[in-house]
C-alpha positions as CSV (number, residue, x, y, z in Angstrom):
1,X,73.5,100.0,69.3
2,X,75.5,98.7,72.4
3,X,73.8,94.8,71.2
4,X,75.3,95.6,67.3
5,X,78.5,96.3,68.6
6,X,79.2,93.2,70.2
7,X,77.8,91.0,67.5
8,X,80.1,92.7,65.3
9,X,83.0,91.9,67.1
10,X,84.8,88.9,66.8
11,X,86.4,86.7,69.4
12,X,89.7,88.0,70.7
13,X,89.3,91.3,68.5
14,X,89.3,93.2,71.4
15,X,89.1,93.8,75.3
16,X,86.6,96.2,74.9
17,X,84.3,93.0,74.5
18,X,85.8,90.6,77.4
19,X,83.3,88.9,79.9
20,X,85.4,88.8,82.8
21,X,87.3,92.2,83.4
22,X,90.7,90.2,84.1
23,X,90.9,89.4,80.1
24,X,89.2,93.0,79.3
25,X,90.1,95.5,81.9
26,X,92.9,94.4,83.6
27,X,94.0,92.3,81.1
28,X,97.8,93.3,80.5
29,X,98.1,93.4,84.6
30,X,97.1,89.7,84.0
31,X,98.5,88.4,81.0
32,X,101.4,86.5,82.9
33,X,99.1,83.9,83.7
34,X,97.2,83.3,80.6
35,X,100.6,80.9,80.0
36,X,99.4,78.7,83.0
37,X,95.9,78.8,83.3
38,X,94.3,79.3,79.7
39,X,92.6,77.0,78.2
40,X,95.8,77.0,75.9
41,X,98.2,76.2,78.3
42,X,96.0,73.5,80.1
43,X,95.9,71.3,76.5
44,X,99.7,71.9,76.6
45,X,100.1,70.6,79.6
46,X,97.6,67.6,79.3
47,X,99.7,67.0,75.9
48,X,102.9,67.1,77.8
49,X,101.8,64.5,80.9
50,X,100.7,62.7,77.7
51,X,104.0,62.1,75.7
52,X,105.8,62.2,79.2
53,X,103.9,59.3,80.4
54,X,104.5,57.6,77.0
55,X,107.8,57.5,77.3
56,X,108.0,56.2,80.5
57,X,105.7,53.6,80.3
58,X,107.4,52.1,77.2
59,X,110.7,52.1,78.5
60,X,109.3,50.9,81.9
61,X,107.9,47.5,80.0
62,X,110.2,47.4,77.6
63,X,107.9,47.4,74.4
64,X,110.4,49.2,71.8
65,X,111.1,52.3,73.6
66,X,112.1,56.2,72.5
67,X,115.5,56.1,71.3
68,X,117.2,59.2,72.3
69,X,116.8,60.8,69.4
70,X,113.3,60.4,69.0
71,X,112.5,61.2,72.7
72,X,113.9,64.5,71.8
73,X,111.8,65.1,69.0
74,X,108.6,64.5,70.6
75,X,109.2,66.3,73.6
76,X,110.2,69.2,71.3
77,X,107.3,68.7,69.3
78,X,105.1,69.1,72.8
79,X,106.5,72.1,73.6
80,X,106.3,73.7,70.8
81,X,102.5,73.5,69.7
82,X,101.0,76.6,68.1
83,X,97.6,78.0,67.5
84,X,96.7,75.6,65.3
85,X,97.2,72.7,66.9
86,X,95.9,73.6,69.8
87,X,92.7,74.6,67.4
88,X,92.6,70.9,65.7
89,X,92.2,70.0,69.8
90,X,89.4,71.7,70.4
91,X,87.9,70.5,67.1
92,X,88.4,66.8,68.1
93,X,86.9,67.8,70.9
94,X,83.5,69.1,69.6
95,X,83.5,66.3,67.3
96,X,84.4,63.8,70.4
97,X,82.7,65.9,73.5
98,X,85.7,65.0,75.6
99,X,88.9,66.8,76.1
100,X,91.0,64.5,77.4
101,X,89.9,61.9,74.4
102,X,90.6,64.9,72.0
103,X,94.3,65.1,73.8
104,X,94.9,61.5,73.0
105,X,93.5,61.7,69.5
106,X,95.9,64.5,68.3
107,X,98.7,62.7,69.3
108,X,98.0,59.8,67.4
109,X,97.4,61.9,64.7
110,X,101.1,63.1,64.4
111,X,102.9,60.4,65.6
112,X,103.9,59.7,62.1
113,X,105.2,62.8,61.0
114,X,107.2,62.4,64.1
115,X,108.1,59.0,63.3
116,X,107.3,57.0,65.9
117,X,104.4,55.6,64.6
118,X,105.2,52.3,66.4
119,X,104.0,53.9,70.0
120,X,100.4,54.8,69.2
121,X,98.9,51.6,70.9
122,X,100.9,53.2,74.3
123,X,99.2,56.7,74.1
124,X,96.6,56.8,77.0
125,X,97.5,53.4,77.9
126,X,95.4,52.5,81.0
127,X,95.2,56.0,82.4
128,X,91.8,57.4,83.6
129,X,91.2,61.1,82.3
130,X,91.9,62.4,86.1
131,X,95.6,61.2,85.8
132,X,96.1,63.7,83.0
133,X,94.2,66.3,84.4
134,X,95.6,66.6,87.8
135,X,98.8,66.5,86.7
136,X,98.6,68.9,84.1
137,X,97.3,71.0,86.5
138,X,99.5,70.5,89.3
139,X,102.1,71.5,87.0
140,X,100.3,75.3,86.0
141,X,99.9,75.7,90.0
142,X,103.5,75.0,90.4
143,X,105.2,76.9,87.6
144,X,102.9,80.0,88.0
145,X,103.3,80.1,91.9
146,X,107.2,80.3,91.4
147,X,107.4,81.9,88.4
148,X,104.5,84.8,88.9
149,X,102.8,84.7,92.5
150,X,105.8,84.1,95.1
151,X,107.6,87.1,93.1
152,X,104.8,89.3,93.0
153,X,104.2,89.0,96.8
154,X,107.7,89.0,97.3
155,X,107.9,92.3,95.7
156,X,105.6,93.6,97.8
157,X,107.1,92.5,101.0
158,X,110.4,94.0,99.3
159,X,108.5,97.6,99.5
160,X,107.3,97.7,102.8
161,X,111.2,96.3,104.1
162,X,112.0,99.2,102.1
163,X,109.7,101.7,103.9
164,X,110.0,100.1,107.4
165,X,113.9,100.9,107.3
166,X,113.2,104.4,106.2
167,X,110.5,105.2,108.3
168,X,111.5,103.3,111.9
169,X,112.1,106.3,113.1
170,X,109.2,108.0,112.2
171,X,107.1,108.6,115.3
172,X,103.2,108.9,114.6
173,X,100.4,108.2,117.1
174,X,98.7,105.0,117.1
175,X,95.1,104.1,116.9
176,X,93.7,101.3,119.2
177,X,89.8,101.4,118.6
178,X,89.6,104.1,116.3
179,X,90.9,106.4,119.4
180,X,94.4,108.2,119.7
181,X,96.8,105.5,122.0
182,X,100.5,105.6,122.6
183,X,102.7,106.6,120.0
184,X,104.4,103.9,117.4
185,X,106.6,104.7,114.4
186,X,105.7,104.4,111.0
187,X,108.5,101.7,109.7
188,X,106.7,99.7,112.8
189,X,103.4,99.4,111.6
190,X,105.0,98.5,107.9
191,X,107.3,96.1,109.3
192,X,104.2,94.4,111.1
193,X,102.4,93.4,107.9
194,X,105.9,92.2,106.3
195,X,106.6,89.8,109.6
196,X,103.5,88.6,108.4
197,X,103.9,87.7,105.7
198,X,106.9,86.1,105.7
199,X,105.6,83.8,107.5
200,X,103.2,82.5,105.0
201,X,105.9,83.0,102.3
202,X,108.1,80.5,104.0
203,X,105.8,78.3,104.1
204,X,104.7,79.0,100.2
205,X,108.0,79.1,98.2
206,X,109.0,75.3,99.0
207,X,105.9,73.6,98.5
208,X,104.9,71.5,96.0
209,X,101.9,70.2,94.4
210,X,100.3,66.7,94.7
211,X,100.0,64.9,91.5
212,X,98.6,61.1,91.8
213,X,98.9,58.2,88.6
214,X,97.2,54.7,89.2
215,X,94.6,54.6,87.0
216,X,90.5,54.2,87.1
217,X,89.6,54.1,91.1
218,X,93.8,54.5,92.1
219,X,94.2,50.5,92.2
220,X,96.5,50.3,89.3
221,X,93.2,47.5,88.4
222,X,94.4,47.3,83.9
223,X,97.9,47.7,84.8
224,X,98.2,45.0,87.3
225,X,96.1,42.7,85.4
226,X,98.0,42.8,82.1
227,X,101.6,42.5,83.6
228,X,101.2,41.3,87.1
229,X,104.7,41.4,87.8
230,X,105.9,45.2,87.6
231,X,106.3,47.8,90.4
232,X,103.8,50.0,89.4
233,X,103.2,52.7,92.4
234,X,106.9,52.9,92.2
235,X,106.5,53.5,88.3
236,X,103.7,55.9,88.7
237,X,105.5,57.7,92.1
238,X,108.7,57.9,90.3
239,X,107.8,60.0,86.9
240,X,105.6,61.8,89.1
241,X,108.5,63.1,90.8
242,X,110.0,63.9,87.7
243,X,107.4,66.2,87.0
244,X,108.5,67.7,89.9
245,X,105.3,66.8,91.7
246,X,105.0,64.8,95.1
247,X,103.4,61.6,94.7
248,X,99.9,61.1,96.0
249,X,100.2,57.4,96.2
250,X,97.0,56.2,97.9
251,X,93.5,58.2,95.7
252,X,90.4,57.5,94.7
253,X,89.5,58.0,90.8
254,X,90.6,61.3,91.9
255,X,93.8,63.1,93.7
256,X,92.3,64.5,96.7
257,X,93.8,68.3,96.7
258,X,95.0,68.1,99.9
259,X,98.3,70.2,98.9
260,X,96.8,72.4,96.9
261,X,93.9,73.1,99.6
262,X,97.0,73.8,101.8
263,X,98.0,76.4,99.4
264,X,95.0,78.2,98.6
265,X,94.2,78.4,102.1
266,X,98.2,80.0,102.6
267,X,97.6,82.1,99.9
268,X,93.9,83.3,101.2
269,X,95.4,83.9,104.5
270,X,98.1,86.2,102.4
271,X,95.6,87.9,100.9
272,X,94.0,88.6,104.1
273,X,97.3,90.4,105.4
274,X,97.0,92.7,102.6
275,X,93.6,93.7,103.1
276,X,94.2,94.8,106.3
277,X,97.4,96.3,104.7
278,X,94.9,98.2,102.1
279,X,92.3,99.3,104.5
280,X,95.0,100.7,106.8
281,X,96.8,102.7,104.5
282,X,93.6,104.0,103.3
283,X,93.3,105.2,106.8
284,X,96.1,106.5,107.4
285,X,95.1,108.7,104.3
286,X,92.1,109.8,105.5
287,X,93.5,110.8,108.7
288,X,96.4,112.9,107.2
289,X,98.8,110.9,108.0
290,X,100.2,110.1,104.8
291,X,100.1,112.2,101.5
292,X,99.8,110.6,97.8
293,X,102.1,111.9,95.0
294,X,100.2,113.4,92.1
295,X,100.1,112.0,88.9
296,X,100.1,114.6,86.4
297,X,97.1,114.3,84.3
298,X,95.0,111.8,87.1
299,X,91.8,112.7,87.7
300,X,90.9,112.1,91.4
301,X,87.3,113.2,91.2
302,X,85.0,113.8,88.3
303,X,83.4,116.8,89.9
304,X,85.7,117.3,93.1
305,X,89.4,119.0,91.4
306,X,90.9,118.9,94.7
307,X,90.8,115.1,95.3
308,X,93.6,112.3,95.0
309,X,92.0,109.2,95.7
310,X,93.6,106.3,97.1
311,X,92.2,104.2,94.6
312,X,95.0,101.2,94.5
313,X,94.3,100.4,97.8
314,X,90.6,100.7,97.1
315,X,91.4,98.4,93.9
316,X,93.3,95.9,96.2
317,X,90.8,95.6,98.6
318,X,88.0,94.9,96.4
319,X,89.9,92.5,94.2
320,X,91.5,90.9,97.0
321,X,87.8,89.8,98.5
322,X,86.7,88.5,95.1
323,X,89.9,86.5,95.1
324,X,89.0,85.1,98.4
325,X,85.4,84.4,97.5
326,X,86.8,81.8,95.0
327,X,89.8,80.5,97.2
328,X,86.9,79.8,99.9
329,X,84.7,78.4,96.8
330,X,87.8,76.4,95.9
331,X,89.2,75.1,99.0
332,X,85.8,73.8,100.2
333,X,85.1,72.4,96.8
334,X,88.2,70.5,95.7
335,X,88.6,67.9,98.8
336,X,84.8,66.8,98.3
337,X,84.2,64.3,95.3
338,X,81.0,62.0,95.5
339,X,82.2,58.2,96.3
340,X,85.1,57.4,94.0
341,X,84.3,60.5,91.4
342,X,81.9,62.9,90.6
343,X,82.5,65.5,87.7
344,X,81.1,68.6,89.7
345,X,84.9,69.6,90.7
346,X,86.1,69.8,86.9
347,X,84.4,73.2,85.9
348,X,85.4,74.8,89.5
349,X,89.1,74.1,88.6
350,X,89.0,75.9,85.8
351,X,88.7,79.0,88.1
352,X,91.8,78.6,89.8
353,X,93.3,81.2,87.7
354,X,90.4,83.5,88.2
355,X,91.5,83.6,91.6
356,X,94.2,83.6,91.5
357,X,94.1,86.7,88.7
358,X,92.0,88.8,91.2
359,X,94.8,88.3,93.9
360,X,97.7,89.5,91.6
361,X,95.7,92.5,90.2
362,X,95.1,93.4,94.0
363,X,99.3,93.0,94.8
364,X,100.3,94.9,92.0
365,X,97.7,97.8,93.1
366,X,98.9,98.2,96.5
367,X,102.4,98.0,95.2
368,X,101.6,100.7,93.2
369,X,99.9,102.5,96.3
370,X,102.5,102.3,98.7
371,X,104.9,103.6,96.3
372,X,103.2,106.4,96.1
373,X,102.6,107.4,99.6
374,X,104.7,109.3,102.3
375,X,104.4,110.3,105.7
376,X,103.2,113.3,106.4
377,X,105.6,114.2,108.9
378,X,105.1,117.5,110.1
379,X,101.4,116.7,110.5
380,X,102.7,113.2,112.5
381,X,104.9,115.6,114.7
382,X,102.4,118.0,115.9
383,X,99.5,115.2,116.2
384,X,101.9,113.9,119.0
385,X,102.9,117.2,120.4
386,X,99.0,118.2,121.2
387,X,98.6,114.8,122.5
388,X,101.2,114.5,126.1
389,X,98.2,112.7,127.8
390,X,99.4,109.9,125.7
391,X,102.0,109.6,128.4
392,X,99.2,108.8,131.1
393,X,100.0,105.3,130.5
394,X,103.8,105.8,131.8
395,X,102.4,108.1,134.6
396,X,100.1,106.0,136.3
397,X,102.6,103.0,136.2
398,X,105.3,104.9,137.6
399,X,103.0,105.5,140.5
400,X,101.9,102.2,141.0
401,X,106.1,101.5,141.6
402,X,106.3,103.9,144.2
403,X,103.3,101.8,146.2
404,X,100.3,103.8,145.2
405,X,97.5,101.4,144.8
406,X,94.5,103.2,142.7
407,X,96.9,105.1,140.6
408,X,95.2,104.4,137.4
409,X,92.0,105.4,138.7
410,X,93.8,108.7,140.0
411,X,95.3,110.1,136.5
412,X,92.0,108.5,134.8
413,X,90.2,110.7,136.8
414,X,92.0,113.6,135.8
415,X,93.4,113.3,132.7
416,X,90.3,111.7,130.4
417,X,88.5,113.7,128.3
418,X,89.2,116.7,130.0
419,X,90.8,120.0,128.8
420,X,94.3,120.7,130.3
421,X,93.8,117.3,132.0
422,X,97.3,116.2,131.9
423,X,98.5,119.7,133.4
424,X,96.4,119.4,136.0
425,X,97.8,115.6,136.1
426,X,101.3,116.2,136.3
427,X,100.4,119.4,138.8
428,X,99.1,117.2,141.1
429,X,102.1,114.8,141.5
430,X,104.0,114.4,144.4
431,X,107.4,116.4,144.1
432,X,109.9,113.4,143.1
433,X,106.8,111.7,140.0
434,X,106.6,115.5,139.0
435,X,110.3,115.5,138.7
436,X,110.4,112.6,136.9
437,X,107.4,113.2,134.3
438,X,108.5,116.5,133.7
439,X,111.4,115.1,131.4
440,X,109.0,113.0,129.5
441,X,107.9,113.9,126.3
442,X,105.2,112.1,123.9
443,X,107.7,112.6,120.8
444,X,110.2,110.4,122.8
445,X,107.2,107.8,124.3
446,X,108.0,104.8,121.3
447,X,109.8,102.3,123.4
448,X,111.6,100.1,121.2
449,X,109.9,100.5,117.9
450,X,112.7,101.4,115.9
451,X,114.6,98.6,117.4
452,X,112.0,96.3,116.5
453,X,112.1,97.4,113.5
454,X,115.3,96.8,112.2
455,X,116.0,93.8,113.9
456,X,112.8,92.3,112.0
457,X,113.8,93.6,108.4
458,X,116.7,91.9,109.1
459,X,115.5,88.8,109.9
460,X,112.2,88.7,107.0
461,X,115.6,89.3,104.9
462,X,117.5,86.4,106.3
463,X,114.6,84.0,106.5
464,X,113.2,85.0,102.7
465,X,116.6,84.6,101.4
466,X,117.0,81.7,102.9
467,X,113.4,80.5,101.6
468,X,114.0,81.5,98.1
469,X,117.5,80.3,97.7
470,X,117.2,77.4,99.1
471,X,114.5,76.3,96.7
472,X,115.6,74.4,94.0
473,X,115.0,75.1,90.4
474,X,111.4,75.6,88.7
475,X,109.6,72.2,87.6
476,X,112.0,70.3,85.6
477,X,110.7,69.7,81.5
C-alpha cells in the first residue's frame, strides 16, 4: 500500500514523499536556502558567471563588445530564468551528459532572441568547467552566509544577550562535574555561550569566498597562446573581484577551498557552541532549574500527560551533529583533489547545503527553546539556601590568610559529605573567622558574575555591530 502510494505520486507533489527530511519534514524551516543551494539556483548561477565572463572577456580583447544596452538585456535575461528554462538545461544535459556543456548550450540557444548573436563564438571561451563551477558556487556560499546563516546565528546570539541582561542577577548553583560547586548567576552562564560566539561571528561576517579563473590546469595555457600579449591573471583577478569573490590567483585545474574550509571549519566550531548550548539547557531542565511554557494543544508524551519535553534542544542537538558529520566530510574532502583534478569532489559539493540545512534547522530550534524557558527562581533560591557549604571554598582561604597552613584539609575534613558539616565547620572556627563567616551567606557568594555579565553584553554588542556594519553590501550583480 505504502509502495502504491509513492508510485503514485509525482515529483514535487508533495513532502509527504521527500527523501531527505530537510525538503519533506522540515522543509518550510529550510526553504530560504533552496534559492542558493538547489539544483535551480546552481544553473543560475553557472548561467550568470557565464554571461558575466562574456562580457568581460569581449570588452577585455576588444572583439565587438556589449553595448550598454545590450549588456543590460542579457544580464536581465540571466536573472530572470524561469522553470522552463532552467528545464531545457537539464534536457541538454541528458542529451549532452554534462552540465556545464548544457550551460553553455542554452545560451547560445537565445542569444538571438537577445540579439547579440554576434558573441556566441565568446561563450565558454577557454574556460575549463571548474571555472564556472567554483565560482558559481562561491557566489551561493557568499549570498546565503550573509543573507540567511550570519542572521540566523545572530539572532540567536541576540536571545541569549537578551536573557543574560535579564537574568545576571539571577543566582543559581553551578555544577562542576555533575556535582553542586559555588554559586553563578543565570545571565552568566548565557552570556558565556554568547562571548563565544561572537568570536567566531567576527570572524564569519567579513569573509569572503575564494573563486579562481585561468583556465585548464590554472596556467591561462589557450589564453596566452592565442593573444600573447594581454594581462590575463589581472583580467581573470579583476572580474573575479567583481563578483565579489577574492581571487585565488595561483590553482591547479581546480580552486583549492582553502576559504571555504576556513568557513566550514568556523561554522562547525559554531555549531559546537551550540551543542553544548543544547545539552546544557536540557540540563538545566532536568534539574529544575528552568521551567518550559506550555503550548496549548502540545503533546509532550504519548502515554505520559504530565510531560513537557524539551524537544528543541533535543532537535538542535541532533541536527546540529548531522550538520557536523558533513562539515567534517566536507572540510577533509574539498582541499584533496588527485594531481591537477579528480571529479570525486563534485558530488560532495553538492551537499554543502545539506549541511548547511541541518545547522539552520538546529539554530532555529534552540531559538525556539530558549524562548520558551525561564528560571525557575524560587527553586534556584532554596537550592542555594540548603547548600552554605558552598562557602567552604571562602572559609578555608580566609584561613590560609590568617597563616593556617592545612586549612583546606581542616574544613574538608569537616564539612564533605557530612550532615550539619558546615555547622560543625563554622563552630569550630577561632572567634575572629567565626565572626567573619558568620556574615556570609551562599545567596550573596557570586563574586562578580553580574558584573561580568553586563560588561560582556556590552561588548558582544559593540564588537557585533561593529562586525556587521562594517561589512559592506551583499555580493554585487
Amino acid at each position: 500500500m505504502a509502495d502504491r502510494a509513492v508510485r503514485s505520486a509525482q515529483d514535487g507533489e508533495s513532502s509527504l514523499f521527500a527523501l531527505s527530511p530537510l525538503d519533506g519534514r522540515y522543509a518550510t524551516q529550510c526553504a530560504p536556502l533552496r534559492a542558493y543551494f538547489s539544483e535551480a539556483a546552481l544553473i543560475q548561477r553557472r548561467i550568470w558567471v557565464e554571461v558575466r565572463y562574456l562580457d568581460a572577456l569581449t570588452t577585455f580583447l576588444d572583439r565587438d563588445p556589449l553595448t550598454h544596452g545590450e549588456r543590460q538585456r542579457l544580464f536581465a535575461w540571466s536573472q530572470e530564468l524561469g522553470e522552463a528554462d532552467l528545464q531545457r538545461v537539464k534536457a541538454i544535459e541528458a542529451e549532452t551528459r554534462h552540465d556545464v556543456k548544457a550551460v553553455e548550450y542554452f545560451i547560445r540557444e537565445n542569444l538571438a532572441s537577445l540579439a547579440v548573436s554576434r558573441c556566441s563564438p565568446w561563450i565558454h571561451w577557454g574556460l575549463t568547467s571548474e571555472d564556472v563551477d567554483n565560482l558559481a558556487y562561491s557566489l551561493a556560499l557568499q549570498e546565503a552566509k550573509d543573507q540567511i546563516l550570519v542572521p540566523a546565528h545572530l539572532s540567536l546570539v541576540r536571545v541569549l544577550l537578551g536573557l543574560a541582561r535579564r537574568y545576571a542577577r539571577t543566582v543559581m548553583l553551578a555544577r562542576t562535574h555533575g556535582q553542586i560547586a559555588v554559586p553563578t548567576t543565570v545571565g552568566k552562564e548565557f552570556v558565556v555561550f554568547a562571548s563565544r560566539a561572537a568570536y567566531f561571528l567576527e570572524k564569519m561576517v567579513p569573509h569572503r569566498f575564494g573563486g579562481k579563473l585561468n583556465g585548464a590546469v590554472g596556467n591561462w595555457n589557450a589564453h596566452y597562446q592565442l593573444f600573447p600579449g594581454r594581462d590575463w591573471p589581472t583580467f581573470g583577478e579583476n572580474l573575479v573581484r567583481r563578483l565579489g569573490l577574492e581571487p585565488t590567483a595561483v590553482t591547479t585545474q581546480i580552486e583549492p577551498a582553502t576559504r571555504l574550509v576556513y568557513f566550514l571549519d568556523l561554522l562547525r566550531q559554531l555549531n559546537n557552541i551550540w551543542l553544548d548550548l543544547a545539552r546544557d539547557c536540557w540540563l538545566y531542565i532536568s534539574l529544575g532549574y528552568f521551567q518550559q511554557k506550555v503550548t496549548e494543544k502540545a503533546v509532550g508524551s504519548s502515554t505520559m500527560p504530565h510531560k513537557v519535553n524539551p524537544i528543541d534542544f533535543e532537535n538542535g542537538e541532533g541536527n546540529l551533529q548531522v550538520a557536523n558529520s558533513l562539515l567534517v566530510l566536507l572540510s577533509e574532502k574539498l582541499p584533496i583533489s588527485r594531481l591537477q583534478r579528480d571529479l570525486s569532489d563534485k558530488t560532495v559539493k553538492r551537499n554543502l547545503g545539506v549541511a548547511l540545512g541541518y545547522g539552520l534547522l538546529a539554530v532555529q530550534s534552540i531559538q525556539r527553546g530558549l524562548e520558551k524557558i525561564a528560571p525557575c527562581e524560587d527553586v534556584l533560591q532554596q537550592e542555594v539556601a540548603a547548600h552554605p557549604e558552598v562557602l567552604a571554598e571562602a572559609v578555608q582561604l580566609l584561613l590560609k590568610t590568617l597563616g593556617e597552613e592545612k586549612a583546606f584539609q581542616m574544613v574538608q575534613s569537616q564539612v564533605r559529605g557530612e550532615v550539619g558539616g558546615w555547622a560543625r565547620t563554622v563552630a569550630g572556627l577561632a572567634e575572629e573567622p567565626r565572626r567573619i563567616v558568620q556574615g556570609w551567606w551562599p545567596e550573596q557568594y557570586t563574586g562578580l558574575a553580574a558584573q561580568i555579565t553586563q560588561q560582556e553584553i556590552a561588548r558582544i554588542a559593540g564588537v557585533l555591530h561593529m562586525a556587521v556594519e562594517g561589512e559592506s553590501s551583499p555580493c554585487p550583480t
